[in-house]
C-alpha positions as CSV (number, residue, x, y, z in Angstrom):
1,X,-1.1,9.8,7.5
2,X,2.1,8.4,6.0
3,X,3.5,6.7,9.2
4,X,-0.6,5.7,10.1
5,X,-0.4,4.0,6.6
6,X,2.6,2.4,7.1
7,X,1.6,0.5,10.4
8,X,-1.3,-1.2,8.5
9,X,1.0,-2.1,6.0
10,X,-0.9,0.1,3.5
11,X,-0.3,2.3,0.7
12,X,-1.3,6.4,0.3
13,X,-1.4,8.6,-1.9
14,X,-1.0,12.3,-0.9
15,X,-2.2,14.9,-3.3
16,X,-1.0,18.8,-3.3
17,X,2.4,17.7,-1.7
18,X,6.1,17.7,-2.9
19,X,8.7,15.2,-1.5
20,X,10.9,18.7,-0.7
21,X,8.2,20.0,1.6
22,X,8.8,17.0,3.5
23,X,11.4,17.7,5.7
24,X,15.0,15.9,4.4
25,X,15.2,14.2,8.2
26,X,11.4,13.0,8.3
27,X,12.3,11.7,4.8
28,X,15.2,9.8,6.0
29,X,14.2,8.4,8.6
30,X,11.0,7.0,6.8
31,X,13.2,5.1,4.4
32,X,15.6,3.9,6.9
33,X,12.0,2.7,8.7
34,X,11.8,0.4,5.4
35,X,8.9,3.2,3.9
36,X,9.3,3.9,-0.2
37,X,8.1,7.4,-1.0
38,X,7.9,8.6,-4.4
39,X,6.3,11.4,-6.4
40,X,3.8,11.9,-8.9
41,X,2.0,14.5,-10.6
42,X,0.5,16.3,-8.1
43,X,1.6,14.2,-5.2
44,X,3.2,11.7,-3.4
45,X,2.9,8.0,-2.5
46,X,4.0,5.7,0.5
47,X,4.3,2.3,0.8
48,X,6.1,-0.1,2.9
49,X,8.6,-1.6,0.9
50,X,8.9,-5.0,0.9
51,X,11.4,-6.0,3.4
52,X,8.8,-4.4,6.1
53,X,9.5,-2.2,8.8
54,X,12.6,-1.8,10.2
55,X,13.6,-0.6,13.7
56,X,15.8,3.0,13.6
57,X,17.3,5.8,16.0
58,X,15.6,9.1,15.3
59,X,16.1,12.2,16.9
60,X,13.9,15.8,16.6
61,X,14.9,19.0,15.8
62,X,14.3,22.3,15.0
63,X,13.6,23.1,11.3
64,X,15.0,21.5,9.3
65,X,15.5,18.7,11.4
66,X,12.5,16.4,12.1
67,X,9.4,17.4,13.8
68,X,9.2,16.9,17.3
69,X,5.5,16.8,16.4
70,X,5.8,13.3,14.4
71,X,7.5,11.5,17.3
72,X,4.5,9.7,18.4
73,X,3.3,8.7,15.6
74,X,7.2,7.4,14.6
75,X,6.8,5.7,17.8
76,X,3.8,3.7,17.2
77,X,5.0,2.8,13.2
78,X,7.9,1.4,15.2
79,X,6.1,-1.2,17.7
80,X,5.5,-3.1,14.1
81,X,9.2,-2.8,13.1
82,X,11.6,-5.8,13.0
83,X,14.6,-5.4,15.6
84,X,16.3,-8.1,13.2
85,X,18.0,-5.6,11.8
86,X,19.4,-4.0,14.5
87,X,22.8,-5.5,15.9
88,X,23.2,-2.0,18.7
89,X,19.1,-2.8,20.1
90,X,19.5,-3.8,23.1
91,X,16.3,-5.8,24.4
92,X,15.6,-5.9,28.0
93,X,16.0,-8.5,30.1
94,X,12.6,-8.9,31.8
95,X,10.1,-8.0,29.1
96,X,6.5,-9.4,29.1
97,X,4.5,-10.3,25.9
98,X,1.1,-9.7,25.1
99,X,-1.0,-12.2,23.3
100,X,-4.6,-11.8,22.9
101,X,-5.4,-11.7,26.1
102,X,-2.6,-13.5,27.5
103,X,0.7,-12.7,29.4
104,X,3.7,-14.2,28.8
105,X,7.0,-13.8,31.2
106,X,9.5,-14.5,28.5
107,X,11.9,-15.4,31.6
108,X,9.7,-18.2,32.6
109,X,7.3,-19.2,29.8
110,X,5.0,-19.3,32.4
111,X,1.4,-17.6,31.6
């Protein structure tokens, strides 16, 4: 729900759940995606913060590492992120663009 949230650019609020029952990697690697979560009585709540999302390396794990369970949804959050931030991404050379119903070859500009 968190990283679903995020990709809308939304906000959530999750009752009946502590930040430690999160685990400490899934935490991380939420904030380093640019993702504020903070506690309230009874809860939590996620937001994107206001630099947006931001591109990171995860890896899973077993317990407590992060769930190998939450990688799709990490990797859908991250097809919003910016690479901006990212010096070590390494873009490929022939990639092609989607834009409402049109394809772009980046290499040509052709479409």
């Amino acid at each position: 729900m968190i990283m679903a949230t995020a990709v809308t650019d939304g906000t959530i609020e999750l009752d009946g759940i502590t930040l430690r029952e999160l685990p400490k990697a899934q935490r991380q690697v939420l904030a380093d995606a640019g993702l504020i979560l903070t506690s309230y009585d009874g809860g939590i709540r996620a937001a994107t913060g206001t630099g947006g999302l931001r591109a990171v390396r995860a890896r899973t794990g077993p317990h407590p590492g992060r769930p190998t369970d939450t990688a799709p949804q990490l990797a859908a959050l991250l097809t919003q992120a910016s690479y901006q931030d990212r010096p070590d991404q390494v873009r490929p050379a022939h990639r092609v663009d989607v834009r409402i119903g049109k394809l772009q070859d980046e290499r040509s500009g052709e479409g």
